[in-house]
C-alpha positions in Angstrom: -55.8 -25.5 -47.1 -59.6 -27.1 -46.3 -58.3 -28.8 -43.2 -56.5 -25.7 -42.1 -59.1 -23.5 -42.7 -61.6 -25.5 -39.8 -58.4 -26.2 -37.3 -59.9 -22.5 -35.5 -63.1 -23.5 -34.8 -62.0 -27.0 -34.0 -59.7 -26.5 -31.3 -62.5 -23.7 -29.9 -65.5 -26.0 -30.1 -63.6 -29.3 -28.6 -63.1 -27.3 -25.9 -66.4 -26.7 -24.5 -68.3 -29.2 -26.9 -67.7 -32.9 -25.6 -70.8 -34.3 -24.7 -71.5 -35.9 -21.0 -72.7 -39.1 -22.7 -69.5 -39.8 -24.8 -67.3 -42.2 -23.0 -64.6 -41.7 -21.0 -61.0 -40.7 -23.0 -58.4 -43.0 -22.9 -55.9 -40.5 -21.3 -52.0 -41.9 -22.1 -51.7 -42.2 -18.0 -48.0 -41.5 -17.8 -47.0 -40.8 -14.0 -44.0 -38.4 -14.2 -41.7 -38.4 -11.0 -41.8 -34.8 -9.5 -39.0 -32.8 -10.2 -37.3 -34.9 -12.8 -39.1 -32.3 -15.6 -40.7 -29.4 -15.7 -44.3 -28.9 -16.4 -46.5 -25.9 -17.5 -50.6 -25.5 -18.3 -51.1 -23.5 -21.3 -53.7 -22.3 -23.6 -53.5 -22.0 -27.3 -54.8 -18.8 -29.5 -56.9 -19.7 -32.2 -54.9 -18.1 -35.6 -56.2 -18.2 -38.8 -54.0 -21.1 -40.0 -54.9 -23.0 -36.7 -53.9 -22.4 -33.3 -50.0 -21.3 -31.6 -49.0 -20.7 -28.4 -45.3 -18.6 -27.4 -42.5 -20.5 -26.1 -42.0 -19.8 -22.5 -40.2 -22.7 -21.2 -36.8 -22.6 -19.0 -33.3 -23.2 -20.4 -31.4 -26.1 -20.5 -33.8 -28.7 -21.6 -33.0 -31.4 -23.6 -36.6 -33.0 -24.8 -39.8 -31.3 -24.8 -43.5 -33.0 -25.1 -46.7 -31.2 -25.4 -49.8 -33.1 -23.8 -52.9 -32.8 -26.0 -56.4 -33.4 -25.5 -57.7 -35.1 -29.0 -60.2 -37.0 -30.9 -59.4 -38.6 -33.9 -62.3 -37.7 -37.0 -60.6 -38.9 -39.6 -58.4 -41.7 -40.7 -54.6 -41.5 -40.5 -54.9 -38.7 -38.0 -51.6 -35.8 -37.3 -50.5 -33.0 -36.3 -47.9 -30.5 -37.7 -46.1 -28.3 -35.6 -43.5 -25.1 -36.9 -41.3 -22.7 -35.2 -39.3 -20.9 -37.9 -38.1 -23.0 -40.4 -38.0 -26.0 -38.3 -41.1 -28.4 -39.1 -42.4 -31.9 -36.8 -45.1 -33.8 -37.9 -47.0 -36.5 -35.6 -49.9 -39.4 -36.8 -51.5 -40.8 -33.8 -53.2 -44.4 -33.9 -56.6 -44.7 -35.8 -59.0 -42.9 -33.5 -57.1 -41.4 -30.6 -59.2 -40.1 -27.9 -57.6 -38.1 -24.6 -54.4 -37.3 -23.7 -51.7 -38.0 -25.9 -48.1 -36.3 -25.9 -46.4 -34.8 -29.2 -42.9 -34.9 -29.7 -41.1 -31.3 -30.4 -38.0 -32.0 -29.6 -37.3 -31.4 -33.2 -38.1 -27.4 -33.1 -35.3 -26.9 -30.9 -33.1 -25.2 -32.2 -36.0 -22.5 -33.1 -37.5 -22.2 -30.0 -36.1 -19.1 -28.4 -38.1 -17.0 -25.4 -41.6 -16.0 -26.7 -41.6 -18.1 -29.9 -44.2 -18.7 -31.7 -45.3 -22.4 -32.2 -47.5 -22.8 -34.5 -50.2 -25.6 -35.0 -51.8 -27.3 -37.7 -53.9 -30.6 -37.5 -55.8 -33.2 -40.3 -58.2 -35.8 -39.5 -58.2 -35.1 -36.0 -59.7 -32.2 -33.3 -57.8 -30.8 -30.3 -58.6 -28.8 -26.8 -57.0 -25.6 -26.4 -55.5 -26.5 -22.7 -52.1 -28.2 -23.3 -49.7 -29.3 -20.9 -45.7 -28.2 -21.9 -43.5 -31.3 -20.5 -39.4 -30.6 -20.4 -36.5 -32.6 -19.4 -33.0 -31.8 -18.6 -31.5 -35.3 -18.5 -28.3 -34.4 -19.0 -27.0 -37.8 -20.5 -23.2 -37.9 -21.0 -23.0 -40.1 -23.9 -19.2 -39.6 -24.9 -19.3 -42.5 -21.8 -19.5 -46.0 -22.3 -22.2 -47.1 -23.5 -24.2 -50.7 -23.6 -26.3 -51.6 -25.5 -28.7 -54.9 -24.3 -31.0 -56.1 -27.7 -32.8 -59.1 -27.0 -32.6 -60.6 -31.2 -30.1 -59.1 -34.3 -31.5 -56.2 -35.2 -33.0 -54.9 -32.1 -30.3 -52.7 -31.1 -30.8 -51.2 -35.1 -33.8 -50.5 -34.6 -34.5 -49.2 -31.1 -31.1 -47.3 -31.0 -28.8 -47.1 -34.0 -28.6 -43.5 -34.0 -28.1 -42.9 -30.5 -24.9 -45.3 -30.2 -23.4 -44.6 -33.5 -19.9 -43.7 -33.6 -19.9 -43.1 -30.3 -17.9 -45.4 -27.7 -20.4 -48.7 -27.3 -20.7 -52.0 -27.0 -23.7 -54.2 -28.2 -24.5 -57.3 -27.1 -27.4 -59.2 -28.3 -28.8 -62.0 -26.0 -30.3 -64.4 -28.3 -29.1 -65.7 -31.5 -32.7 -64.9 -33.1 -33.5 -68.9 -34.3 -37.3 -68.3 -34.1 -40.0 -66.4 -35.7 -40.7 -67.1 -39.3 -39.7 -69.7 -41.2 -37.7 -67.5 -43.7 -35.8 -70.3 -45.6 -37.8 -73.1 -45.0 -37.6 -73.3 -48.9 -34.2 -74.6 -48.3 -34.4 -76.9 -45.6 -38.1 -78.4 -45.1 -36.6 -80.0 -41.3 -38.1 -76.9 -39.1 -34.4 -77.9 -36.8 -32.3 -77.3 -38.8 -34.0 -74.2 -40.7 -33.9 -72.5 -37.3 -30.5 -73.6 -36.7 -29.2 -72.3 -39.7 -31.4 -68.9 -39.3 -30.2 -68.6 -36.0 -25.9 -68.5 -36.7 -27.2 -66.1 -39.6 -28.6 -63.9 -37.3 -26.1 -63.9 -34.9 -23.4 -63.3 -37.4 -25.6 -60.4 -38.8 -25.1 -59.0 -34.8 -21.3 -58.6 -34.6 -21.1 -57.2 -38.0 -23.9 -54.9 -38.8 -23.0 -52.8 -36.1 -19.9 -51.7 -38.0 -22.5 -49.5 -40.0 -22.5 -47.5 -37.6 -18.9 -47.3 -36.7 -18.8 -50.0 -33.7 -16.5 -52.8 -35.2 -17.0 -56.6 -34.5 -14.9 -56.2 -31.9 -17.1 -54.5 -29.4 -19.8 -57.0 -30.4 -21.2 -60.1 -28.7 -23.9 -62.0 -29.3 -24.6 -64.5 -26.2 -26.4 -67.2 -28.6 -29.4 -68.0 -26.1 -32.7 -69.4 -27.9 -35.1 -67.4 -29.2 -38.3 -67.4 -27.4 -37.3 -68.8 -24.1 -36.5 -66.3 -21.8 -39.8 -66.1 -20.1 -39.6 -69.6 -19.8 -36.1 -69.9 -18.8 -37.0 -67.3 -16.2 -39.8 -69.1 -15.0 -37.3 -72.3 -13.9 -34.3 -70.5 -13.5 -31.8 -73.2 -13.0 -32.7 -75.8 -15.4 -31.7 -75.8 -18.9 -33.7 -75.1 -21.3 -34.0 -76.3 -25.3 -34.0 -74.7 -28.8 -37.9 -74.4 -29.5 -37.6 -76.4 -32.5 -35.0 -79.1 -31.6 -33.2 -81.0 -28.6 -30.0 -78.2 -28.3 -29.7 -76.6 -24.9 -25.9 -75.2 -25.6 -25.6 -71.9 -26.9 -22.2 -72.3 -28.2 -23.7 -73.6 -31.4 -24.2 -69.8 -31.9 -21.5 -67.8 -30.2 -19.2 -69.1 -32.8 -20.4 -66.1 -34.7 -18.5 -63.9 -32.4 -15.8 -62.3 -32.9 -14.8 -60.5 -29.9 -13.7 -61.8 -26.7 -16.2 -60.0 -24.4 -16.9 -63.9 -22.8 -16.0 -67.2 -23.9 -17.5 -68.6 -26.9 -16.8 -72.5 -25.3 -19.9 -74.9 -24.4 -22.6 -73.1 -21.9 -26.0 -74.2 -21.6 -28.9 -72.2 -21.8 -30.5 -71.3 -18.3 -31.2 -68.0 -16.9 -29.1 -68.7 -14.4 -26.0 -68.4 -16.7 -27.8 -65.7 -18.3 -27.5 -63.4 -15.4 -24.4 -64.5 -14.9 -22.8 -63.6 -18.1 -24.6 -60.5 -18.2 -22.5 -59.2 -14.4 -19.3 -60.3 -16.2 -20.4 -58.0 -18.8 -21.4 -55.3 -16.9 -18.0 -55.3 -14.9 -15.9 -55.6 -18.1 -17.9 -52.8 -20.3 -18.3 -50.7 -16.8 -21.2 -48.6 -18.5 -22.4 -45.0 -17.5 -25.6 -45.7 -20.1 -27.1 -49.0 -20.1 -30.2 -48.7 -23.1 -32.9 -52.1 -22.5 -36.2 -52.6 -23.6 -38.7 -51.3 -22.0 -40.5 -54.0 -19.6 -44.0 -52.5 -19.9 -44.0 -51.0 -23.2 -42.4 -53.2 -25.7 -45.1 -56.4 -25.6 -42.6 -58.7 -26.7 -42.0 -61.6 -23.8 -38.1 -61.7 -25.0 -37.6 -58.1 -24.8 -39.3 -57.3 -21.0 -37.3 -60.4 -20.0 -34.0 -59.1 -21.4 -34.3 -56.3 -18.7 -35.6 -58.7 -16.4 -32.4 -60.4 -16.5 -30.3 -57.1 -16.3 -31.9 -56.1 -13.3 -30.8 -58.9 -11.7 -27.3 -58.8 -12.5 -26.8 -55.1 -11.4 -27.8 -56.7 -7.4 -24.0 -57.7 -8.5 -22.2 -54.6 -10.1 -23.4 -51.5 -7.9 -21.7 -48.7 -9.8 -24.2 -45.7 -11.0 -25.2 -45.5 -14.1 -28.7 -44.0 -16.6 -30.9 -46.6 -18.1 -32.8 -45.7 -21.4 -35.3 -48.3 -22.2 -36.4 -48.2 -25.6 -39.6 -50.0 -27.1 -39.5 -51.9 -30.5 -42.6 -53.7 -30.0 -45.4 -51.4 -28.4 -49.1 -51.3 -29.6 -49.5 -54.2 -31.7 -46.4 -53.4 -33.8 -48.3 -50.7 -35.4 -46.2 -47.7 -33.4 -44.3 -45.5 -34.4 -47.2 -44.4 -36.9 -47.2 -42.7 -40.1 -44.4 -42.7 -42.7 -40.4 -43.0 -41.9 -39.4 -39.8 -41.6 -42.1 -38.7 -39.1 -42.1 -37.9 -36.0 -42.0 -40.4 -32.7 -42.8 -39.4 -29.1 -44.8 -41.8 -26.4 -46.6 -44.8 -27.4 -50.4 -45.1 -26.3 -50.9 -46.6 -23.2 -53.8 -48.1 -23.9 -52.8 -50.1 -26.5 -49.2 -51.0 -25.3 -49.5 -52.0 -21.6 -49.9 -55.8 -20.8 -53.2 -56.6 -19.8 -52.6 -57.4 -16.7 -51.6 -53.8 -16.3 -54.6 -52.1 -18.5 -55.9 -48.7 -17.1 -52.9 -48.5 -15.1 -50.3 -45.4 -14.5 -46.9 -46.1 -15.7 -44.2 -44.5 -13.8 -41.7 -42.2 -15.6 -38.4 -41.4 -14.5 -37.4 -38.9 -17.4 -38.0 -39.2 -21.5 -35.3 -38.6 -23.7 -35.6 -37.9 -27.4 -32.8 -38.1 -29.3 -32.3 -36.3 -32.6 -31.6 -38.5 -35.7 -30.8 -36.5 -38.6 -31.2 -37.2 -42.0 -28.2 -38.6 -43.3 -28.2 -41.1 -39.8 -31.6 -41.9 -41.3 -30.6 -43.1 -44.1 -27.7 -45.2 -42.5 -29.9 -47.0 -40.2 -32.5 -47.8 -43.0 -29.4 -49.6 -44.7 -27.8 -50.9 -41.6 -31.6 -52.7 -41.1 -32.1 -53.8 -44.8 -28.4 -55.8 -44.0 -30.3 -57.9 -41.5 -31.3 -60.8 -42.9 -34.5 -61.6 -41.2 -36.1 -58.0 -41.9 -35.5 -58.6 -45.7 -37.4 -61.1 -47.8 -35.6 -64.6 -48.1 -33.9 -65.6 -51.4 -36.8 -67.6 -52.3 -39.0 -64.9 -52.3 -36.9 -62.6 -53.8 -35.9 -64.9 -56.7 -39.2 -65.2 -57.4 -39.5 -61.2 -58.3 -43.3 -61.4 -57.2 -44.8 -63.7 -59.2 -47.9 -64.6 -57.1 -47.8 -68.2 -58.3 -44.3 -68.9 -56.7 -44.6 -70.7 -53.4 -44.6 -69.1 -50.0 -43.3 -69.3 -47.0 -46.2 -70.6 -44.3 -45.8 -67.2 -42.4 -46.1 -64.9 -45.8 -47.5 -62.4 -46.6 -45.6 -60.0 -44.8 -47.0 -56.8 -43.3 -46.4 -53.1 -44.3 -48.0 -52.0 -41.6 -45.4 -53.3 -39.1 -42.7 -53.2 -41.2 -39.6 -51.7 -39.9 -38.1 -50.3 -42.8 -41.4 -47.9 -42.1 -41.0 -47.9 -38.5 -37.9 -47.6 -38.4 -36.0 -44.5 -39.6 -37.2 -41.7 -37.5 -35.7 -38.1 -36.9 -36.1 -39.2 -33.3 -35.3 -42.2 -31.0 -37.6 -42.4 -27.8 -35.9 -43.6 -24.8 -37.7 -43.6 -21.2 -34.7 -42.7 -18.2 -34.4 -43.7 -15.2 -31.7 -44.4 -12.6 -30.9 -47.9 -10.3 -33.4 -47.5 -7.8 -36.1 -46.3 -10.5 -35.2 -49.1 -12.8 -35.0 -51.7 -9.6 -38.8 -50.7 -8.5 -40.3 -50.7 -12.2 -39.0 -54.6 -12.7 -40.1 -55.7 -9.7 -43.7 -54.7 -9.9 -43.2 -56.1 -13.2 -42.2 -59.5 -12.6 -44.6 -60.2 -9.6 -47.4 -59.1 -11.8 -46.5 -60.9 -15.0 -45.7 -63.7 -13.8 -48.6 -64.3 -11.3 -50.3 -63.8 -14.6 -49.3 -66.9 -16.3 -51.6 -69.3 -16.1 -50.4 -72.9 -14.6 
């Protein structure tokens, strides 16, 4: 009750306290599209507990953010919001400072005309203006769905509970044979560690999935090489090798697959024949929701290129459709924070963008939360514990910790960016957007990022 008992004159004093000489916040600058949401300035009431403010928002929403003014005071800061019986509960990065949006999609079913939310914070002070943020996205997701992941396990972790038992397909682009050397115990050649790693991953594609109700069938894994897709992308008709050895034919890994979405017959690996493969796709799927990674957000160079590559192929296959871009790999790995089972809404900007794009606005479409529920939770923490590379190796494991057993060159793992911590979530982020939003966000992308490589 100590931390409650100050939240009053906290959110009061932050108010008209910040000193001129304190440097600037580092507002999360999210650029919402007018009238894709609607948007209204509040002020909370100081209560006894903390602070609340009365549910006044329209009907027919779908996701709901609340902007915040905050300053982080304490390590592992959060904040707990209640309406009724329903509960959300958000940690922010270490020292937040400006605006940063809170998730309360959760409360929904509580939030009836003139509700009271009700506000609770630890290790952390707020402002008592506050921006309400809904959207009505209306997502039809009894469609078909496609799901793009970039390595086995991506679509697990960005989406599982959104395209569970529902009517999707997933298709993985790379086989996943980089990254750490999990079972280098077993074969010391780096080649063929990564070869091996790589069919294991891409087996672990086409079959996981079943987990949650989408059978092998509706699987693919395209078996291009792990980080190379920037690369491939920067000399898009030549073939490109395996990182660690001379292959440059993916087939070595689509022998993992077993559906029929394309051939699994020699192809070499160029982005030419990615983009190619990935119309034929498009036209054989025929998607009304197409879920990516986000190009800005998720800082991993396989992921924004993923999109990058789906962009292109939709100059080819014109039919409408919703994008939800997902983000497995924003702010250094650290976000979502907090404990699984905690709350996720918009990364920090600050430290998520590329740095090319640093103090920049990000534009925004529409942001859709969708609700995970418990026992989803717990299906998706097994359906990622399945993947092999998220798991420690036999090795390790046979060694049942004893710190004098040898390790892998890339050990010690790290809890911090674990996803079996990240990973189960009562919510899955997605950012929305439509063709022409999703056309104009890639291509500022790609002429920035790549004027950013250095020659």
């Amino acid at each position: 009750m100590r931390a409650h008992a100050i939240l009053a004159a906290i959110v009061l004093v932050a108010a008209a306290g910040a000193s001129a000489q304190e440097p600037a916040p580092a507002d999360d600058r999210y650029a919402f599209a007018a009238g894709r949401s609607q948007e209204q300035a509040m002020r909370l009431e100081a209560t006894p507990a903390g602070a609340r403010f009365l549910w006044t928002a329209p009907a027919g929403w779908d996701t709901a953010l609340l902007g915040v003014k905050v300053t982080g005071v304490a390590p592992n800061p959060l904040i707990e919001l209640s309406a009724g019986a329903a509960r959300v509960r958000q940690h922010f990065e270490a020292d937040p400072r400006g605006l940063r949006w809170v998730n309360l999609t959760g409360l929904k079913a509580e939030l009836k005309e003139n509700a009271p939310v009700e506000i609770q914070v630890q290790g952390l002070t707020i402002q008592p203006d506050v921006t309400l943020r809904t959207f009505a996205n209306r997502i039809d997701l009894s469609r078909p769905i496609l799901v793009l992941a970039p390595h086995p396990d991506d679509a697990e972790i960005g989406s599982f509970g959104l395209w569970q038992g529902r009517h999707a397909t997933i298709v993985t682009v790379t086989s996943g044979n980089a990254g750490d050397a999990n079972y280098a115990a077993d074969f010391p050649d780096p080649a063929q560690q990564y070869l091996f790693k790589g069919y294991l991953r891409a087996v672990d594609s086409v079959t996981v999935p079943w987990q949650g109700g989408i059978p092998p069938e509706r699987c693919f894994n395209l078996g291009y090489f792990d980080a190379r897709l920037k690369t491939m992308r920067q000399k898009p008709s030549e073939v490109v090798p395996e990182l660690y050895g001379p292959n440059d034919d993916v087939a070595a890994y689509r022998r993992a697959n077993i559906g029929r979405l394309l051939p699994s017959t020699s192809r070499k690996n160029s982005w030419a024949n990615l983009v190619e493969d990935l119309q034929a796709i498009l036209k054989k799927v025929d998607p009304a929701v197409v879920v990516a990674p986000h190009p800005y957000l998720d800082n991993h160079a396989d992921h924004q290129y993923v999109t990058v590559a789906l962009a292109e192929a939709l100059e080819r296959w014109k039919k409408p459709a919703t994008f939800l871009l997902y983000t497995n790999h924003a702010a250094r790995n650290f976000y979502p924070y907090g404990p699984a089972g905690s709350n996720v809404s918009l990364p920090p900007l600050a430290a998520s963008l590329p740095a090319w794009a640093a103090g920049s606005e990000l534009p925004v479409q529409g942001v859709y939360s969708h609700t995970v529920g418990a026992d989803v939770q717990r299906r998706k923490l097994y359906a990622l514990e399945t993947m092999h590379d998220l798991r420690l190796a036999p090795s390790e494991q046979a060694s049942c910790g004893d710190p004098a057993a040898p390790k892998r060159p890339d050990w010690p793992r790290q809890p911090e960016v674990d996803y079996f911590r990240r990973g189960p979530r009562p919510d899955e982020v997605f950012f929305v957007h439509d063709r022409d939003g999703l056309r104009a966000l890639l291509a500022a992308f790609v002429a920035k990022d790549l004027a950013a490589v250095k020659p």
